[in-house]
C-alpha positions as a Markdown table, in Angstrom:
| # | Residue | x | y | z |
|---|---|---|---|---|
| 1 | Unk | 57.6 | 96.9 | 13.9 |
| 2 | Unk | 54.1 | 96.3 | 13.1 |
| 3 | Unk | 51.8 | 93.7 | 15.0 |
| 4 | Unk | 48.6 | 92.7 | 13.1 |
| 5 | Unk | 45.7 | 91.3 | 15.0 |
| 6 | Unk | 42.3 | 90.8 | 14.3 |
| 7 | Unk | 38.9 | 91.5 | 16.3 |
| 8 | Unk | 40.2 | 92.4 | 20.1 |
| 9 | Unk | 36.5 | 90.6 | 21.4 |
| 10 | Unk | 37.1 | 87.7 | 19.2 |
| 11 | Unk | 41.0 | 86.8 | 18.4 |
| 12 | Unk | 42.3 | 85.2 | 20.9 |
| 13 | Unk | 45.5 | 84.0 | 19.1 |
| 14 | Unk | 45.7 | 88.1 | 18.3 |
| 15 | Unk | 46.0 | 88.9 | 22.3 |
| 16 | Unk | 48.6 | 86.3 | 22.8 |
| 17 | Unk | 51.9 | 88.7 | 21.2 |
| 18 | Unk | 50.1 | 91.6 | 21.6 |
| 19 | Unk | 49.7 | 91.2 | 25.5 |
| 20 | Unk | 53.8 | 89.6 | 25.7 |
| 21 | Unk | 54.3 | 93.2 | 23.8 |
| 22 | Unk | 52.9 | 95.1 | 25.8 |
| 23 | Unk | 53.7 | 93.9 | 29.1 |
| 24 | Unk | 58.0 | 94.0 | 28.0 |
| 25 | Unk | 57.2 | 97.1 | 27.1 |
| 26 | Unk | 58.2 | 96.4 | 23.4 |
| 27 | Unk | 57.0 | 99.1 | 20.9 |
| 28 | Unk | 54.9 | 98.6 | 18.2 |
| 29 | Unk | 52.3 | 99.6 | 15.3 |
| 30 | Unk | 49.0 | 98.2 | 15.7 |
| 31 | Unk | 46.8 | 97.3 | 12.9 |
| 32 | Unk | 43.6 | 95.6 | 13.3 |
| 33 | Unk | 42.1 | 93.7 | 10.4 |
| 34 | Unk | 38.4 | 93.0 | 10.7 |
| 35 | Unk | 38.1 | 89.3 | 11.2 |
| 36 | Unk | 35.9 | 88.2 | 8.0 |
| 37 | Unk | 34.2 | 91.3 | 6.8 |
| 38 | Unk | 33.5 | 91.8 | 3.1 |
| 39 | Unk | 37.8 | 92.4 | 1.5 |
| 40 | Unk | 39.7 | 90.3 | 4.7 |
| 41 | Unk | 40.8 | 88.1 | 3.1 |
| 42 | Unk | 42.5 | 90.3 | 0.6 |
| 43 | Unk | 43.6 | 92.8 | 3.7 |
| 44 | Unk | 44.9 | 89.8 | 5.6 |
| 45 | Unk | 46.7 | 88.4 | 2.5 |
| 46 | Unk | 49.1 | 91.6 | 2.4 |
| 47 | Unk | 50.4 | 91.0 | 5.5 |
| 48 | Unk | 50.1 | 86.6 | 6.0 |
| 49 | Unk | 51.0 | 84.3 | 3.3 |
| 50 | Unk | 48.6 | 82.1 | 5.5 |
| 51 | Unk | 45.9 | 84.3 | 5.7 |
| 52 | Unk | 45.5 | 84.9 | 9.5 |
| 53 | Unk | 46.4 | 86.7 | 12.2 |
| 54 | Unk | 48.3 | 87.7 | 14.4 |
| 55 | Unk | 51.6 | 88.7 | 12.1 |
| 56 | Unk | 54.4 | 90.3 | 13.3 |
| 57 | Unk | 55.9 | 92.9 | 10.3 |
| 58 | Unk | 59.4 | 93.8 | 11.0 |
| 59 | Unk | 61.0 | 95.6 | 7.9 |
| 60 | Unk | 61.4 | 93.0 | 5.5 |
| 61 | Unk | 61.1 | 90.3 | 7.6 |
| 62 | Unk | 57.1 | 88.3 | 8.1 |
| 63 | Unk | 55.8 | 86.2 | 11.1 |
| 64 | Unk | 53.1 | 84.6 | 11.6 |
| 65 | Unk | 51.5 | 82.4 | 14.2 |
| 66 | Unk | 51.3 | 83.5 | 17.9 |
| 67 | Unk | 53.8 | 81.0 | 18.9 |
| 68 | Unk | 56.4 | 82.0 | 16.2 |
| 69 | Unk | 56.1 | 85.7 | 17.1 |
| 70 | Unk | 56.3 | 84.9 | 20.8 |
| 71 | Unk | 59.7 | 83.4 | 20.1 |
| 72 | Unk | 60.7 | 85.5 | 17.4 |
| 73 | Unk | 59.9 | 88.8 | 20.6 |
| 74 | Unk | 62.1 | 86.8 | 22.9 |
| 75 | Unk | 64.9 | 86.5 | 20.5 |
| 76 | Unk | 64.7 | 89.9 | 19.5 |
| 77 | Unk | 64.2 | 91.1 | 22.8 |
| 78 | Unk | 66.6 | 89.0 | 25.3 |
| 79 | Unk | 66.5 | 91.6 | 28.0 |
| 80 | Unk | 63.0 | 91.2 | 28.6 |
| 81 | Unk | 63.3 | 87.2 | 29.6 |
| 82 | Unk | 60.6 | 86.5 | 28.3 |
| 83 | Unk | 61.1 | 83.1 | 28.4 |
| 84 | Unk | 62.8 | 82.1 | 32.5 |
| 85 | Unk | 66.5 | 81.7 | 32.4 |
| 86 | Unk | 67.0 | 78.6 | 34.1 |
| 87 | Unk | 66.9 | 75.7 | 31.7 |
| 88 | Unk | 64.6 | 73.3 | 33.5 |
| 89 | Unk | 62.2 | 76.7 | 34.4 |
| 90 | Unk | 62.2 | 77.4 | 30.4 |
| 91 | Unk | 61.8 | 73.8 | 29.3 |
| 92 | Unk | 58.7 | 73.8 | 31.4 |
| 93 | Unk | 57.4 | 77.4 | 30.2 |
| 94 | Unk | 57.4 | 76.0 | 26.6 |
| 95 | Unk | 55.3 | 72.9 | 27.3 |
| 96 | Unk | 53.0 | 74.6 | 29.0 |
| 97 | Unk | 52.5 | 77.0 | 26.1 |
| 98 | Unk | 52.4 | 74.1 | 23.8 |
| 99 | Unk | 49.9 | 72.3 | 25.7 |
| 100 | Unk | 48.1 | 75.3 | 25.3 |
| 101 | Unk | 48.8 | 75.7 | 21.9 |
| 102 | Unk | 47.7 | 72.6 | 20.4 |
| 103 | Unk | 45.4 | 71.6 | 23.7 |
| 104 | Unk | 42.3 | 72.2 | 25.4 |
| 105 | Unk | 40.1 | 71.7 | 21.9 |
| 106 | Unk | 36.6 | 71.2 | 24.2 |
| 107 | Unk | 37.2 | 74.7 | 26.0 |
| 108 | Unk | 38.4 | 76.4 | 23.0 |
| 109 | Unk | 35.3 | 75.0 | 20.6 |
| 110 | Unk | 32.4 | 75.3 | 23.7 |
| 111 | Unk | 34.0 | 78.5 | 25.3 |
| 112 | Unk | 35.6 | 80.5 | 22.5 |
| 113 | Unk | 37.1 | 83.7 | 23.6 |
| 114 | Unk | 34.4 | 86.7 | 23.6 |
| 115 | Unk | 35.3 | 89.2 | 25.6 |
| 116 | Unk | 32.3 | 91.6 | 26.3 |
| 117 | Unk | 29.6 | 88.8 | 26.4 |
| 118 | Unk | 28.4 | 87.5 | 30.1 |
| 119 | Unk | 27.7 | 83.9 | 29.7 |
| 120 | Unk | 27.7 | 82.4 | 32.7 |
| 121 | Unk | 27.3 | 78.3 | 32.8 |
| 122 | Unk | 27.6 | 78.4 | 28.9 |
| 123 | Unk | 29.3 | 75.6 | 27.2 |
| 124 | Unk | 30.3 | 73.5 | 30.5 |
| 125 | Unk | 30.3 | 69.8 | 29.8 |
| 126 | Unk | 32.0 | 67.0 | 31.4 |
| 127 | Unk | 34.9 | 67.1 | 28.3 |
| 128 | Unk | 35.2 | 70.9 | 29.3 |
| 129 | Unk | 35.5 | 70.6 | 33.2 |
| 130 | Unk | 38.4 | 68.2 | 32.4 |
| 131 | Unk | 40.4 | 71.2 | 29.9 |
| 132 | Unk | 39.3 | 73.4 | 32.9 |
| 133 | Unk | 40.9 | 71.0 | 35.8 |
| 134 | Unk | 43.8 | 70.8 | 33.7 |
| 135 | Unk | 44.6 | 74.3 | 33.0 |
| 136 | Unk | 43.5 | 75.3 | 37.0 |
| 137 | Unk | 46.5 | 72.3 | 38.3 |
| 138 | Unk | 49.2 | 73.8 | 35.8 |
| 139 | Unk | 48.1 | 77.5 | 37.4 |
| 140 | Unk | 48.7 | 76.4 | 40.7 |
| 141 | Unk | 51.6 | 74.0 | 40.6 |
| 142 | Unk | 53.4 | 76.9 | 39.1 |
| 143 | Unk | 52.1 | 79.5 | 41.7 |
| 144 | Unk | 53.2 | 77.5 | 44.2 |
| 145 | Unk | 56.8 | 76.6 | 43.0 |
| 146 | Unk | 57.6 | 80.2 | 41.8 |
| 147 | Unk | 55.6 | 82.4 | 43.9 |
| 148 | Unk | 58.5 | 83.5 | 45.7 |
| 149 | Unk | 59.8 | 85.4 | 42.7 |
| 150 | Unk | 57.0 | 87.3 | 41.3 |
| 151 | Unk | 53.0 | 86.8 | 40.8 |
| 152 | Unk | 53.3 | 85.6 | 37.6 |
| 153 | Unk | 53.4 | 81.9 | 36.6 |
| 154 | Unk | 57.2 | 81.3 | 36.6 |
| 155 | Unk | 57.8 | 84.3 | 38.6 |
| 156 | Unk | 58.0 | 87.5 | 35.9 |
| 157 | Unk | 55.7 | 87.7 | 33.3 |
| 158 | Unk | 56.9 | 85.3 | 30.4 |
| 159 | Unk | 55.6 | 84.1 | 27.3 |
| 160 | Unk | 53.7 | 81.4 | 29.2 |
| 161 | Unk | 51.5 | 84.5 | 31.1 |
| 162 | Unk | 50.9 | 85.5 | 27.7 |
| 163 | Unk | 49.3 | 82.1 | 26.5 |
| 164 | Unk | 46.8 | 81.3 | 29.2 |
| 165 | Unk | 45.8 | 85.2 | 28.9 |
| 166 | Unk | 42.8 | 84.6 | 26.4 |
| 167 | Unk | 41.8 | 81.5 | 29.2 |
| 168 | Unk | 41.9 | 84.0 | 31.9 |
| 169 | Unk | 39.1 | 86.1 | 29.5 |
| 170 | Unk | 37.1 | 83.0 | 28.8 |
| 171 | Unk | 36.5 | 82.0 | 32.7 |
| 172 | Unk | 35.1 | 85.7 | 33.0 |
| 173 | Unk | 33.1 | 85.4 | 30.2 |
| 174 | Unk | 31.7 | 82.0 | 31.1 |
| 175 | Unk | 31.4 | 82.5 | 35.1 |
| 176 | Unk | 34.2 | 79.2 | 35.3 |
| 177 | Unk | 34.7 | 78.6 | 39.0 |
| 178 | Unk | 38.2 | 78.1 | 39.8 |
| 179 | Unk | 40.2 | 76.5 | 43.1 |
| 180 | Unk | 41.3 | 79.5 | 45.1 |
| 181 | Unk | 45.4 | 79.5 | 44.1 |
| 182 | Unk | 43.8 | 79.1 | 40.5 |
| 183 | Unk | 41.5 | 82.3 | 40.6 |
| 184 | Unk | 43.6 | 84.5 | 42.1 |
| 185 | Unk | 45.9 | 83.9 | 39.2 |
| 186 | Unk | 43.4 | 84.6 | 37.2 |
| 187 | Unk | 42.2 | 88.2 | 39.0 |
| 188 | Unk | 45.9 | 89.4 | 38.9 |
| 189 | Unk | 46.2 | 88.9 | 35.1 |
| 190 | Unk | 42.4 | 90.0 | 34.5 |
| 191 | Unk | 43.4 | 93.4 | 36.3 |
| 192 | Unk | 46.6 | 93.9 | 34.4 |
| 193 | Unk | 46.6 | 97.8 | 33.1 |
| 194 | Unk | 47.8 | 95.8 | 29.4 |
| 195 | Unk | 44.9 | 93.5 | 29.4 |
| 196 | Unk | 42.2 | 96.2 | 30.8 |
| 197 | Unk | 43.8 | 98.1 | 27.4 |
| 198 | Unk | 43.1 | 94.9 | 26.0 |
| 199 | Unk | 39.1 | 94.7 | 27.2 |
| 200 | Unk | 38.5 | 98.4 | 26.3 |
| 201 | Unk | 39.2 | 97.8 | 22.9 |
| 202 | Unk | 36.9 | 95.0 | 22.8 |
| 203 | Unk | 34.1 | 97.2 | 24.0 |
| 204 | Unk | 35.0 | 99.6 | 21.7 |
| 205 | Unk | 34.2 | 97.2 | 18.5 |
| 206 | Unk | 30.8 | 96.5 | 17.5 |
| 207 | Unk | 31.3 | 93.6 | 14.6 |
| 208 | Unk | 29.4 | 90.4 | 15.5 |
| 209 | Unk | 31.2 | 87.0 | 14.1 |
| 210 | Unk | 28.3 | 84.6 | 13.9 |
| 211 | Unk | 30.6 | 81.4 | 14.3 |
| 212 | Unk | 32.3 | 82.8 | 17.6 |
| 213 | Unk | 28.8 | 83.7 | 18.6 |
| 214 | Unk | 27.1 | 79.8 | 19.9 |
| 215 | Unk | 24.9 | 81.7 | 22.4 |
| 216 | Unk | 24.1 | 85.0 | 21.6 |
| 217 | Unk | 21.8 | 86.3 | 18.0 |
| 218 | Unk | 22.9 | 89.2 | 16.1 |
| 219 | Unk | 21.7 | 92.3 | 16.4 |
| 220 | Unk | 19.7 | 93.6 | 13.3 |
| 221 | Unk | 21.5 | 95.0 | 10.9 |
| 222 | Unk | 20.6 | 98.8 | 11.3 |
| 223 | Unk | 22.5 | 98.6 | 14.4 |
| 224 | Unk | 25.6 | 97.1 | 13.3 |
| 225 | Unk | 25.4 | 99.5 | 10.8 |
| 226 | Unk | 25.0 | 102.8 | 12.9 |
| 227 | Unk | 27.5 | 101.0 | 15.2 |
| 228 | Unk | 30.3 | 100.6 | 12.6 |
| 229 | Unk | 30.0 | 104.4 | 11.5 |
């Protein structure tokens, strides 16, 4: 089984499956696509009929979206519960990671996901605190109800842990001040060996995407160069 993702410091749709992977302990390949280099499109195109990552590659069978792979782990992987077993438990997990899915557009397009950068104060806006507030009352409603069966939002670690993951690396990045249950949420997943993993191979990268980049200028090109070599 093959995951694809693209730029660890960038993708945050790429750390969604990969994180849910790692943490069931599910074993894959890892191939990283530079995010929109000179040939991704073509790279990406082997692997995606739609032309982005993540992709999950499983013999013959292709899928894409981090949603779709999510689901397609659980199914594949029952044993893991990666989704909660009780009914009402797993109707919620799934409209959480909706929300999140199709949600919070003013953090995601003010705060995109950039791992290594130290932005604190960045991006904040009124439309922003109100994506923030929302995200910090589903953190601790769900602490609270289910804190008696594990750390993790609905207990064990579950699809829905794997969705607010790139969140958890955007309040870091951006200094976000969080409600106490909300923050100490966020530390435990932050600390997770999967997503240290995770920040290391962000570090590790030296590409510099210009339209994930709102607050920061490039570096000059002789160093992305000796960088990349």
């Amino acid at each position: 089984m093959k995951l694809v993702i693209g730029n660890k410091n960038y993708s945050s749709w790429s750390l969604r499956p990969w994180l849910l992977a790692k943490q069931a302990g599910i074993p894959f390949e890892e191939i990283r696509v530079r995010l929109f280099v000179e040939g991704f499109s073509t790279e990406i195109r082997r692997y995606s009929p739609a032309g982005r990552v993540p992709v999950l590659v499983d013999g013959d069978m292709t899928v894409w979206d981090s949603l779709a792979i999510c689901e397609t782990l659980a199914e594949r992987f029952p044993r893991a519960q990666l989704w909660p077993a009780d009914p009402k438990a797993r109707a919620h997990a799934r409209s959480v990671c909706a929300e999140m899915h199709s949600g919070f557009t003013n953090l995601r397009n003010n705060m995109p996901m950039n791992v290594t950068a130290v932005l604190p104060g960045m991006g904040w806006n009124v439309a922003v605190q109100r994506d923030i507030d929302r995200i910090a009352t589903i953190w601790i409603e769900l602490r609270q109800k289910y804190a008696a069966e594990g750390p993790f939002l609905f207990g064990h670690f579950t699809v829905a842990d794997a969705f607010y993951a790139p969140v958890v690396s955007r309040f870091a990045t951006y200094g976000v001040r969080l409600p106490e249950p909300a923050k100490a949420y966020a530390d435990y997943i932050l600390n997770l060996p999967a997503m240290q993993e995770w920040i290391d191979g962000a570090r590790a990268e030296h590409d510099f995407l210009a339209d994930d980049e709102p607050y920061r200028t490039a570096p000059d090109e002789d160093t992305l160069v000796a960088a990349n070599q």
